[in-house]
DRENVEXGU-76104 format. One record per residue (C-alpha): residue number from 0; residue in one letter; y, x, z. Coordinates in steps of 0.001 Angstrom, whole numbers, plus 524288, in hexadecimal, padded with zeros to 5 digits. Example, Ala and Ser with C-alpha at 12.3 -4.5 7.8 and 13.67 -1.06 7.14 Angstrom:
<sites>
- resi:resn:y:x:z
- 0:A:7EE6C:8300C:81E78
- 1:S:7FBDC:83566:81BE4
</sites>
This chain:
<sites>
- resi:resn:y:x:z
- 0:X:0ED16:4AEB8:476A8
- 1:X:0E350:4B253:46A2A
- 2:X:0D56C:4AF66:46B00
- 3:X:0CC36:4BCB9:46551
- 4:X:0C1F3:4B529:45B4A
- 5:X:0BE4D:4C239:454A2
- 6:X:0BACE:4CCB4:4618C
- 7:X:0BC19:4D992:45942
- 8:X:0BBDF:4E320:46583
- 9:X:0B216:4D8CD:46DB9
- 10:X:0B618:4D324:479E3
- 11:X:0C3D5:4D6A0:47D8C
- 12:X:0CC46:4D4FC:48A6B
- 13:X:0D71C:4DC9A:490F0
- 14:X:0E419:4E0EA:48A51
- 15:X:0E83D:4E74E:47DAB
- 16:X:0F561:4EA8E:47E2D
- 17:X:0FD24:4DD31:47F48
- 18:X:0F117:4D4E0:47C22
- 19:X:0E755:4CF5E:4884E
- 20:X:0D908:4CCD5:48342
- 21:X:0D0ED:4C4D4:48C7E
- 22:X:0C579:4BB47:48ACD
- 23:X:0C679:4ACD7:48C62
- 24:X:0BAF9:4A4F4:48D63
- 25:X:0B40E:4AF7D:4845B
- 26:X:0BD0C:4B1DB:47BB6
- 27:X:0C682:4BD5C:47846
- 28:X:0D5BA:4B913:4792D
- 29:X:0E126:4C1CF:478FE
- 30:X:0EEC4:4BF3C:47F45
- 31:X:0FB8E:4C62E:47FF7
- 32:X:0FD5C:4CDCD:48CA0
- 33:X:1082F:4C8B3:49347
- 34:X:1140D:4D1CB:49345
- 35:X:118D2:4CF5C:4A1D0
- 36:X:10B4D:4D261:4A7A5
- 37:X:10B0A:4E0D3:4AF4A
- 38:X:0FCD4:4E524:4B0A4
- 39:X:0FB47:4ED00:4BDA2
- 40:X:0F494:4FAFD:4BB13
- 41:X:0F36A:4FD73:4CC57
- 42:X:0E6FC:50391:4CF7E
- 43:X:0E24A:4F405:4D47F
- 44:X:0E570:4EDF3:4C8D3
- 45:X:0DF12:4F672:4C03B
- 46:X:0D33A:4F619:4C88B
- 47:X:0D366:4E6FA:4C789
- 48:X:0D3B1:4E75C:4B9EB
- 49:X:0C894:4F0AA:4B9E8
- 50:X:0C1C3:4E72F:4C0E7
- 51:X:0C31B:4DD5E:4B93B
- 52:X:0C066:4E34D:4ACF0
- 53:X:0B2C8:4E725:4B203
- 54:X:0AFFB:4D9AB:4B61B
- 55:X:0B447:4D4BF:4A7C1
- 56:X:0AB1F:4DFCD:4A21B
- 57:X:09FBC:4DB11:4AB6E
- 58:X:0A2D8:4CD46:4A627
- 59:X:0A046:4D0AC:49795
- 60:X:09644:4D9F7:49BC6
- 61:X:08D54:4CDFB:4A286
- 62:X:0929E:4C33E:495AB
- 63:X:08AEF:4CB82:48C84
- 64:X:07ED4:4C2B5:48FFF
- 65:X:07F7C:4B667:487DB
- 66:X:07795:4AF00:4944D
- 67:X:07F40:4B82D:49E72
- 68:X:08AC1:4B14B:49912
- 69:X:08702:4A3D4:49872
- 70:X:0852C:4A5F9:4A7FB
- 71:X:092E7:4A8D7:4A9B2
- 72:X:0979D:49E38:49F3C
- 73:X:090D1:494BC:4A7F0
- 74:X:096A0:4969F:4B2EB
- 75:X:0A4AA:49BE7:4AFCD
- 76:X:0AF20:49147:4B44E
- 77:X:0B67E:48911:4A9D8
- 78:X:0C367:48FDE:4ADC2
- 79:X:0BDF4:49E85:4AA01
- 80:X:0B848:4A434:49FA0
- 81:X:0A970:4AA7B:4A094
- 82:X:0AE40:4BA28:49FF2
- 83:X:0B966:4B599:4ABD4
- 84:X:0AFC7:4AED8:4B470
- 85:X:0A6F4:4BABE:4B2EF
- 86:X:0B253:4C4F1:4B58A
- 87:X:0B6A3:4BAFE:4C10F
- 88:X:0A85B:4BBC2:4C745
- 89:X:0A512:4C821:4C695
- 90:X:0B319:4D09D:4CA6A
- 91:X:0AF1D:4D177:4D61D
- 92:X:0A502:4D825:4D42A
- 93:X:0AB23:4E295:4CC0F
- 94:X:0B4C9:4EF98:4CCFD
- 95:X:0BB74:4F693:4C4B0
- 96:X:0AE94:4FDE2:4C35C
- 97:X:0A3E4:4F6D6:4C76C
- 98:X:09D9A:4EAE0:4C9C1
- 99:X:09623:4E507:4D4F8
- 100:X:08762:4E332:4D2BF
- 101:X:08C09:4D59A:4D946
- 102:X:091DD:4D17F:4CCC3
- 103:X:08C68:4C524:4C5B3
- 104:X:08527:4C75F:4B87E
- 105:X:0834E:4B746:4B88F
- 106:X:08A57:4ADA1:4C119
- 107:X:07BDB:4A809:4C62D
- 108:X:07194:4ADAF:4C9C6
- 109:X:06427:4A4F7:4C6E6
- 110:X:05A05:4AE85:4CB27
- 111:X:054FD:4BC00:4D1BD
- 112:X:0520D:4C707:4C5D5
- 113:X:04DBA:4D5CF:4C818
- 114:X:04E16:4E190:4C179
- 115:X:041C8:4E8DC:4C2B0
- 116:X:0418F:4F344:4B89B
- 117:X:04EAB:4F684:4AE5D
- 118:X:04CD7:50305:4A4CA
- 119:X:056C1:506F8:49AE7
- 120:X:04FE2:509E4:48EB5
- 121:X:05576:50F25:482BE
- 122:X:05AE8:5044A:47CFD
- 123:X:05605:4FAC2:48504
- 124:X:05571:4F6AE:495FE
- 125:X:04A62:4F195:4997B
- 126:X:04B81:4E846:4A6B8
- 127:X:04022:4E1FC:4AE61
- 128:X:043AB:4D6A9:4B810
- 129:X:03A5B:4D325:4C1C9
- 130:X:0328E:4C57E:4C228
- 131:X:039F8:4B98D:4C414
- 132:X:031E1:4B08D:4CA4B
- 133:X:030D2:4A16B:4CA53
- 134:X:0397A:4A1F9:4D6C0
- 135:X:0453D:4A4C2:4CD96
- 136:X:0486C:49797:4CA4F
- 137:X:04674:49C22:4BC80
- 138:X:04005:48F22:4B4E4
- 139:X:037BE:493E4:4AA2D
- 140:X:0373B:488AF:4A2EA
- 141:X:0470F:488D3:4A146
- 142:X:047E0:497FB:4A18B
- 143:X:03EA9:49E30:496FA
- 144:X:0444B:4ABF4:494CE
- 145:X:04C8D:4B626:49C67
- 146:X:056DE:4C298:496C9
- 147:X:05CDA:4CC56:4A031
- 148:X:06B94:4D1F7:49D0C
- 149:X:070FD:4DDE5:4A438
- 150:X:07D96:4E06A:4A5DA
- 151:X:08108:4EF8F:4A7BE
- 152:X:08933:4F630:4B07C
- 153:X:08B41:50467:4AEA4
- 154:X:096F5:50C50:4B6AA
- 155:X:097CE:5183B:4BD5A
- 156:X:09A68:52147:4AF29
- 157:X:09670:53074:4B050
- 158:X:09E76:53264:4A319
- 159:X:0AD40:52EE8:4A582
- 160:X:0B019:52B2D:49801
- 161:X:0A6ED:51F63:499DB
- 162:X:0AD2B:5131F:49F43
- 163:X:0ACC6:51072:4AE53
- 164:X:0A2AA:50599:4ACFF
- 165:X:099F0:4FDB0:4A0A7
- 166:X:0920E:4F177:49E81
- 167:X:08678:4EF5B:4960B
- 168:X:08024:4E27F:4951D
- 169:X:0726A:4E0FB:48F77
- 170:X:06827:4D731:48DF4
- 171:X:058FA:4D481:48BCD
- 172:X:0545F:4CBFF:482F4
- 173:X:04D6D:4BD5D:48866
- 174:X:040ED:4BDFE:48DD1
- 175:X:034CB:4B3BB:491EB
- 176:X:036FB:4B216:49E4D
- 177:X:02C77:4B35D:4A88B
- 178:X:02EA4:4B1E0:4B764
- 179:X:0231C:4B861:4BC69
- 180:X:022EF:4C4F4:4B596
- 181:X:02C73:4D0EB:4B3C4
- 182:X:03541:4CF76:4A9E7
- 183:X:03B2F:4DB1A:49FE8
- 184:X:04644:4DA19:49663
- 185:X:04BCE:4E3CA:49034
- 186:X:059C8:4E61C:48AAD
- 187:X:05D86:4EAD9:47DE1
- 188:X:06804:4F7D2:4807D
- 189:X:07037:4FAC2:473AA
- 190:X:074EA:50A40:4728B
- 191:X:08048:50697:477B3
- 192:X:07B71:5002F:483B4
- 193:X:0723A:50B2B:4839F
- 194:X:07D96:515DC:4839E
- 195:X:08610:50D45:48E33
- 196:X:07AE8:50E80:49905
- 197:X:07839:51D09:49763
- 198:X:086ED:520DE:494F6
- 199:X:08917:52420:4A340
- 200:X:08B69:51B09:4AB7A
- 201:X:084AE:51F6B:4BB5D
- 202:X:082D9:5116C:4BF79
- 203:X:07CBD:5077D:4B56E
- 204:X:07905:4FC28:4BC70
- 205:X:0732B:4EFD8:4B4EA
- 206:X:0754D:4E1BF:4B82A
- 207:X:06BEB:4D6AC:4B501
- 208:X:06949:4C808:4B1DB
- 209:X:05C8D:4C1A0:4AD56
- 210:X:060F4:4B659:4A5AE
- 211:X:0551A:4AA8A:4A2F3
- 212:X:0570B:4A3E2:49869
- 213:X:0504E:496D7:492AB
- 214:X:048C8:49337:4873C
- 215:X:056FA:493E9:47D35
- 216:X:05B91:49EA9:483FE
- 217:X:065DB:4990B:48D50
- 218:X:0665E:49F5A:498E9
- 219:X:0628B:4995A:4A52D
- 220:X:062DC:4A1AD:4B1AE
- 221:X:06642:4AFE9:4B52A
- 222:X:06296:4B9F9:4BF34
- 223:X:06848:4BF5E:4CA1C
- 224:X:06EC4:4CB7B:4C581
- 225:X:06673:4D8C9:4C5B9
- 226:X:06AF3:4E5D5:4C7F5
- 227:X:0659F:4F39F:4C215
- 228:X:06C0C:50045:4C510
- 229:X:0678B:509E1:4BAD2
- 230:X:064F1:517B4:4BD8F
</sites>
């Protein structure tokens, strides 16, 4: 087994040729495929590992948050690694195709967050949550700002050269937080992020966490996950 230091082509996992990438405790190895191993190609088996590949791509797709993560980190077992407990939560709650709205953005949930206005600007998306309230359980003097990350899931391609299904995570910066008022953040879109949401795809459907945060920055509770279908 070799351990990747230097990650030329990013994060890698799967097969190329006789060599197996995968990541272990989040880091890159490669191994030898065995020789004596037959890998089924039936309809179900395929299908499976379909499955499971979109449940790894949801995985890295929710990690991109530095706080998202530490969620997961928290709470994985000692006998997995963070990306496997995250693939092992949430298959159920994927296809080959599509996932469930069910699936779990965090492990906990801390409090109730809304969604009452989301536009896509040009390079930016602007998102408005509702007020929190004091009956949150939110404690001010521990939890001093707030940021909102959105992971995207677009499927459903009108162009058949596109793939069957992408992910785009994005995030606002911190804000004050303020329980009794409306609260906006926006999110910073680069061209590229730009060109993945209008490049096709008929359902684009966004999925939410507001993260609180204290005084250094460590996060300290998250929302309930929020859902907006965009038009």
């Amino acid at each position: 087994m070799a351990k990747l230091k230097k990650q030329v082509f990013g994060e890698i996992s799967g097969a190329l040729g006789s060599v197996i990438f995968r990541d272990y405790k989040g880091v890159n190895v490669a191994s030898m495929r065995p020789s004596n191993i037959n890998i089924p190609n039936d309809p179900s088996a395929l299908a499976r590992r379909a499955r499971f590949t979109l449940a790894a791509k949801l995985a890295k797709a929710i990690r991109q948050s530095r706080e998202v993560k530490l969620s997961w980190v928290f709470n994985t077992p000692s006998n997995l690694t963070t990306h496997s407990y995250m693939v092992q939560v949430n298959y159920p709650f994927v296809s080959d195709t599509t996932i469930s709205d069910y699936f779990r953005l965090v492990p906990e949930k801390n409090f109730i967050a809304s969604v009452s206005s989301f536009e896509i600007r040009d390079l930016e998306i602007v998102v408005r949550i509702s007020e929190l309230q004091e009956n949150t359980g939110i404690n001010t003097s521990v939890e001093k700002n707030i940021r909102l990350y959105s992971v995207f899931f677009l499927s459903n391609p009108t162009n058949p050269e596109l793939a069957p299904y992408s992910f785009l995570s994005v995030e606002s910066n911190a804000r004050t937080l303020n329980l009794n008022e409306q609260l906006d953040f926006t999110m910073p879109l680069s061209d590229l992020d730009k060109q993945l949401l209008n490049s096709g795809y008929q359902s684009r459907k966004a999925f939410l966490v507001a993260i609180t945060l204290d005084e250094t920055g460590k996060p300290v509770n998250y929302s309930d996950k929020m859902i907006y279908n965009l038009q």
